[in-house]
C-alpha positions as semicolon CSV with decimal commas, in nm:
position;residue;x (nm);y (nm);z (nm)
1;X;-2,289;2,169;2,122
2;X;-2,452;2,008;1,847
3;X;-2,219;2,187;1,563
4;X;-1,939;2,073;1,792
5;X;-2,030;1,683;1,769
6;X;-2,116;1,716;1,402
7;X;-1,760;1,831;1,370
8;X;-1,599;1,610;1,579
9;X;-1,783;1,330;1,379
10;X;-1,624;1,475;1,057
11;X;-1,315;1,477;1,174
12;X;-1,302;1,134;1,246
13;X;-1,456;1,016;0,992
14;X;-1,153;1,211;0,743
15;X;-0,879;1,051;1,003
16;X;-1,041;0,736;0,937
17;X;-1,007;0,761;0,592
18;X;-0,630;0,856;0,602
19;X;-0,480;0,667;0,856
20;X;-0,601;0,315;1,033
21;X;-0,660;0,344;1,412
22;X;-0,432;0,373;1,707
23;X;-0,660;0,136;1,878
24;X;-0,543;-0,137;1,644
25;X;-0,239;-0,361;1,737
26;X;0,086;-0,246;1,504
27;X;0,102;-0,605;1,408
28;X;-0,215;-0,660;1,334
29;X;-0,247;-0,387;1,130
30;X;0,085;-0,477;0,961
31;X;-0,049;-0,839;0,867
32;X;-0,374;-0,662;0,731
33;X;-0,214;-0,416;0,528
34;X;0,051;-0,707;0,385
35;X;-0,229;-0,942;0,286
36;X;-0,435;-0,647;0,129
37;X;-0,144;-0,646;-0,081
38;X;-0,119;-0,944;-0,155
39;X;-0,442;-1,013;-0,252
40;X;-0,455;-0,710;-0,488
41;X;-0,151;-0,851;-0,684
42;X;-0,311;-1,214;-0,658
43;X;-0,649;-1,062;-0,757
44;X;-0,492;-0,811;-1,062
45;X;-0,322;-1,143;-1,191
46;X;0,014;-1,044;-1,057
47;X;0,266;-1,303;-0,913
48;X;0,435;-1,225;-0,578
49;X;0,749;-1,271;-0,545
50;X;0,826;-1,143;-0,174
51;X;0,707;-0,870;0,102
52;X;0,811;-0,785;0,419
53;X;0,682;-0,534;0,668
54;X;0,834;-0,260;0,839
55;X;0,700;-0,023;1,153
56;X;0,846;0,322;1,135
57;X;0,784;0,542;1,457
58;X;0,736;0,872;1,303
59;X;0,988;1,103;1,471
60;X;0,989;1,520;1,344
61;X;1,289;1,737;1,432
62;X;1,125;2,033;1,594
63;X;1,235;2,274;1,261
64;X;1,082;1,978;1,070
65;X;0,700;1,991;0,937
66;X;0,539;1,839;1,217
67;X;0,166;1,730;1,077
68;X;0,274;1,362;1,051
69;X;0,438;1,348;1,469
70;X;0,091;1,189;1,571
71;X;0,177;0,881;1,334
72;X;0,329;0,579;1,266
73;X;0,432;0,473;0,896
74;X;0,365;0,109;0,795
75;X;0,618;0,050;0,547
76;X;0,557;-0,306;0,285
77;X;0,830;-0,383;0,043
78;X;0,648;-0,527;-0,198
79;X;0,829;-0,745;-0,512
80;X;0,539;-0,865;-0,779
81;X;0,568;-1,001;-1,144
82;X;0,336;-1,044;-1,419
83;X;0,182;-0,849;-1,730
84;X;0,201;-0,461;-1,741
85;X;-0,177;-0,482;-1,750
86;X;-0,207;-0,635;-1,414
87;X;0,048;-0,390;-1,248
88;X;-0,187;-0,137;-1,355
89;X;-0,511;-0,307;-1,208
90;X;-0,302;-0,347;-0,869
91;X;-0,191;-0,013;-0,865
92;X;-0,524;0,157;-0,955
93;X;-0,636;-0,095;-0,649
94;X;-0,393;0,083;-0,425
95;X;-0,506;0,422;-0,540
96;X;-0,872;0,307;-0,415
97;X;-0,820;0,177;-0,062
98;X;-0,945;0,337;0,260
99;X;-0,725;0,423;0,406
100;X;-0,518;0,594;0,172
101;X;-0,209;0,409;0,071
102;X;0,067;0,549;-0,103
103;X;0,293;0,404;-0,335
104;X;0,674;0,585;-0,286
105;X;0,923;0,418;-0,456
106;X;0,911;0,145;-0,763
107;X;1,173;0,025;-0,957
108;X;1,060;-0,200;-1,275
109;X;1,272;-0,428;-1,487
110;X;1,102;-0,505;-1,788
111;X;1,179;-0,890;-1,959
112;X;1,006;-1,092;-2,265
113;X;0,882;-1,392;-2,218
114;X;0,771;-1,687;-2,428
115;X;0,406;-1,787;-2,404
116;X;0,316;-2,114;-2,634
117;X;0,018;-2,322;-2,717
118;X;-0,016;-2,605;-2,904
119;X;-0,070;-2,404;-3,240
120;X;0,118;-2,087;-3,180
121;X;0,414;-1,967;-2,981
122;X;0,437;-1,552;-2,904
123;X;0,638;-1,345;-2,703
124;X;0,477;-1,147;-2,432
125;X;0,624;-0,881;-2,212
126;X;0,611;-0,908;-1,874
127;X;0,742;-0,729;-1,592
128;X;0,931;-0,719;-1,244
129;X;0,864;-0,421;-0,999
130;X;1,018;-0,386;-0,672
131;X;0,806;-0,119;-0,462
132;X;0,764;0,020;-0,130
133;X;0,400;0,090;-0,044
134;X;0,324;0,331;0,279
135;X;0,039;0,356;0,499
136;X;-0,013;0,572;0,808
137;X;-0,170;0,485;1,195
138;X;-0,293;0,682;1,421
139;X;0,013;0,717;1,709
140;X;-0,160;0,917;1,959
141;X;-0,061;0,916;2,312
């Protein structure tokens, strides 16, 4: 019985680490996720420009793959500007939350813009990407 906790324990501990809880309100989590976001574009020096939320109920065709049925998808489309540097910082962020987050789509427009002080003027490049970032819950009946 023992071996059978000690798995059970593992097993929860790698859902936890893929997927937030079903015991969490959808909203909730939804608000979480958006300003976890947000704060790693505020925090990687990026400007937001916009995000909105969307809860996907996870439905599989029955010839479909059906290891993602017990799910919901958490959907954030995301629109940040700044540096290239600091779209990097945000998305290694993203690559390092628990649980796993995954970046799917990203479209970036690239501009130049002027940057001056009082001795020297420059142009610096600095970016727009659009993205939609995913995260799972737990949708167990």
């Amino acid at each position: 019985e023992s071996e059978l906790q000690a798995s059970a324990r593992t097993a929860l501990a790698e859902l936890k680490a893929l997927a937030y809880e079903a015991s969490q309100d959808d909203g909730q989590v939804g608000a979480t996720l958006q300003q976890t976001l947000r704060g790693f574009a505020e925090g990687a020096g990026l400007t937001v420009a916009g995000s909105q939320l969307r809860v996907i109920e996870t439905e599989v065709e029955q010839s479909e793959d059906t290891s993602l049925e017990h799910f919901m998808r958490l959907s954030v489309e995301l629109t940040v500007e700044g540096p290239p540097m600091a779209l990097d910082a945000f998305l290694t962020s993203i690559d390092g939350h628990s649980p796993i987050l995954a970046t799917v789509s990203m479209d970036i427009q690239r501009k130049r813009r002027r940057r001056s002080d009082a001795s020297n003027e420059e142009l610096f490049e600095y970016l727009t990407a659009r993205m939609e970032v995913v995260a799972l819950k737990e949708n167990f009946l």
